[in-house]
N, C-alpha and C positions, 0 to 999 in steps of 0.2 A: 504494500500500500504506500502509496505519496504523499504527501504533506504539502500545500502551497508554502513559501516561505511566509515566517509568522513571527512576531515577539512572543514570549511564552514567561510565562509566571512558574517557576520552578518548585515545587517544595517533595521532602523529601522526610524520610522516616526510618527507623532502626525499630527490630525488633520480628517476629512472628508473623506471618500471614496466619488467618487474614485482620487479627486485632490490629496489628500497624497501620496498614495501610484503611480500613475505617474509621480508626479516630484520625488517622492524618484527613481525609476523606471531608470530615463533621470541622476539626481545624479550619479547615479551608474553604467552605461556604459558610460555618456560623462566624470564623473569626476574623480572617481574612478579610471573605467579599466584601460585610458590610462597613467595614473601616476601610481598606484599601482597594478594593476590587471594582469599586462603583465609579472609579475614577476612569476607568476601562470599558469599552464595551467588546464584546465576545471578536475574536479573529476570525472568524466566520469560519472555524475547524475544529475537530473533533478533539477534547479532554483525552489525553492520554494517559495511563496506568502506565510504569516502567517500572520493570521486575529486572533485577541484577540475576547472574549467575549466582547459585550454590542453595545450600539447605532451606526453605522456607520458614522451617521453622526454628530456626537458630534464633538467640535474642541478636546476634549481629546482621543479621539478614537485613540490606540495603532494598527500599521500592521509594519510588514517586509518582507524585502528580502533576503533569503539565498543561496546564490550561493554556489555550493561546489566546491572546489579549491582543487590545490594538487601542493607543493612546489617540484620544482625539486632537490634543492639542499636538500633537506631530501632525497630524491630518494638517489642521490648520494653519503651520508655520509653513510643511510643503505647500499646500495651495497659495499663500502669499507669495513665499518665493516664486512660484509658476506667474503666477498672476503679474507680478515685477518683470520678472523676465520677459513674459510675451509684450509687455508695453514698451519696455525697452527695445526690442527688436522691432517692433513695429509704429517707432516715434513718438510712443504717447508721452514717456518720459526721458 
């Protein structure tokens, strides 16, 4: 499967499947989204689970969560600059 290229909100967790990755899971829309995550809206791609190599159920056992995000205020600094550029090229400024 393909992925379009995307900014991504990484978070990650130690411990046991599948308790780690659940409370990392509940983390990250109870604690995250509503303090940080509303600042974003969705990268128009799918939430990804990432499971490392080795024992699941080891307490060292590495998984994450990567949401892809997409900053509006980059939206709006690229669009400015576009917007600058094409005036400039075309004498407005």
């Amino acid at each position: 499967m393909t992925f379009p290229e995307s900014d991504w909100a990484m978070f990650s967790a130690k411990g046991p499947l599948p308790d780690s990755l659940q409370a990392l899971n509940t983390r990250v829309w109870e604690e995250w989204y509503p303090k940080e995550g509303k600042k974003y809206r969705a990268g128009g791609g799918a939430m990804l689970e990432v499971y490392s190599p080795g024992d699941m159920q080891s307490p060292d056992y590495e998984c994450g969560i990567w949401v892809p995000v997409f900053n509006p205020e980059k939206e709006n600094e690229s669009e400015a600059a576009e917007i600058i550029s094409t005036m400039m090229i075309t004498g407005i400024l």
